[in-house]
RODO-2510 file (C-alpha; in nm, 4 decimals, decimal comma):
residues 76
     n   res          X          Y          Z
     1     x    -1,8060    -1,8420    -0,4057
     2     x    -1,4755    -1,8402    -0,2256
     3     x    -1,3195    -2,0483    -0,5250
     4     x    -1,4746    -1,8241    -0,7685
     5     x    -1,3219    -1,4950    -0,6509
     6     x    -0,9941    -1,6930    -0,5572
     7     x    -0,9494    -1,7986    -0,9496
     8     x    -1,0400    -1,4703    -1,0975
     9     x    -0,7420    -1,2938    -0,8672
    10     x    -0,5237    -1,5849    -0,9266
    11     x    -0,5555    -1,5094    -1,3237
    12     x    -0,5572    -1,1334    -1,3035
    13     x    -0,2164    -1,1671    -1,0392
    14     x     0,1598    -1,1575    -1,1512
    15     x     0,1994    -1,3741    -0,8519
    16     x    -0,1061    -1,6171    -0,7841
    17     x     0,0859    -1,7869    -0,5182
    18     x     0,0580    -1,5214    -0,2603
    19     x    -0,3637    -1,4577    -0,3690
    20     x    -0,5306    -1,5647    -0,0405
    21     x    -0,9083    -1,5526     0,0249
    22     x    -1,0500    -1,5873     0,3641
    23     x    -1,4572    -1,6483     0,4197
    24     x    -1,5784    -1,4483     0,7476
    25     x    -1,8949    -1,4866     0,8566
    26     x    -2,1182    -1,1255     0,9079
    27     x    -2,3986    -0,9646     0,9945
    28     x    -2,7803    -1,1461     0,9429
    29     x    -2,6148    -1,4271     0,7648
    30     x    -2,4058    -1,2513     0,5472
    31     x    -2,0292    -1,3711     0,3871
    32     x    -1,7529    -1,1549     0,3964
    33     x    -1,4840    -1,2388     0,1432
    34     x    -1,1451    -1,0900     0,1785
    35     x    -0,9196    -1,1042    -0,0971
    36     x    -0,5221    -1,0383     0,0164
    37     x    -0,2920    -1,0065    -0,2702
    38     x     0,0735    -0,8888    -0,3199
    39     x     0,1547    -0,5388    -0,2817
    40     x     0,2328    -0,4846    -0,6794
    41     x    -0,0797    -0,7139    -0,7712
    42     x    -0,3389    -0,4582    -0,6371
    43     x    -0,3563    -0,2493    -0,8990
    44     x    -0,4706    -0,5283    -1,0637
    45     x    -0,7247    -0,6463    -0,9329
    46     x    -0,8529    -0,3015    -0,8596
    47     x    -0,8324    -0,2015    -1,2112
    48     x    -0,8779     0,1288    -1,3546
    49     x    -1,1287     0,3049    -1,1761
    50     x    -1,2327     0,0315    -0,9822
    51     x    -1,3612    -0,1512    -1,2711
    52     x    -1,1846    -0,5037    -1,2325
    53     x    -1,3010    -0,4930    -0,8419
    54     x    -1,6508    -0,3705    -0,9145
    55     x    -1,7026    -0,6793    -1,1750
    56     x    -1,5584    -0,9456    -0,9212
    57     x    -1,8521    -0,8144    -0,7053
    58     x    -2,1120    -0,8632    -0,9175
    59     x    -2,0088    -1,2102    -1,0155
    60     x    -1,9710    -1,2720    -0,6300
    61     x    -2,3303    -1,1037    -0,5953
    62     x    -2,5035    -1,3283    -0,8869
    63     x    -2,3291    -1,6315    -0,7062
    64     x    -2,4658    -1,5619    -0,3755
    65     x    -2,8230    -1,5050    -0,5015
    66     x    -2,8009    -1,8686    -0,6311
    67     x    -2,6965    -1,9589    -0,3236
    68     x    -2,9741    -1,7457    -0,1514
    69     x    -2,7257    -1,5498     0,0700
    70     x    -2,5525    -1,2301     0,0836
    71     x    -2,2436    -1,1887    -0,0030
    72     x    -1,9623    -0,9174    -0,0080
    73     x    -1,5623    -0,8798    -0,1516
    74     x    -1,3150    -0,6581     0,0317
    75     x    -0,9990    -0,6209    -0,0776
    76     x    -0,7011    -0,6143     0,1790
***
């Protein structure tokens, strides 16, 4: 799941080198992704209206139901 969110930003960002996702473990078993990217990249990967953000969690969700765990993305 980690790789999977970590290649869609890398795509989507102007600079791919500074895209950095970090796995932290949560509540009940749950995963906590966080997704840092460059200042000028966040726009992107939030897209308008949240759009590009809201998709990357539902990707991340049908991933984690495969998996049989729960999964979240933040953004930093």
């Amino acid at each position: 799941m980690k790789e999977l969110i970590e290649y869609i930003a890398k795509t989507l960002a102007s600079k791919p080198e500074e895209v950095k996702v970090t796995e932290v473990p949560g509540e009940e078993g749950q995963i906590i992704l966080k997704l840092e990217v460059a200042d000028e990249d966040k726009g992107r990967i939030i897209g308008k209206q949240g759009r590009v953000a809201q998709a990357m969690r539902v990707l991340l969700r049908v991933a984690a139901v495969k998996k049989d765990v729960r999964a979240s993305l933040e953004i930093v």
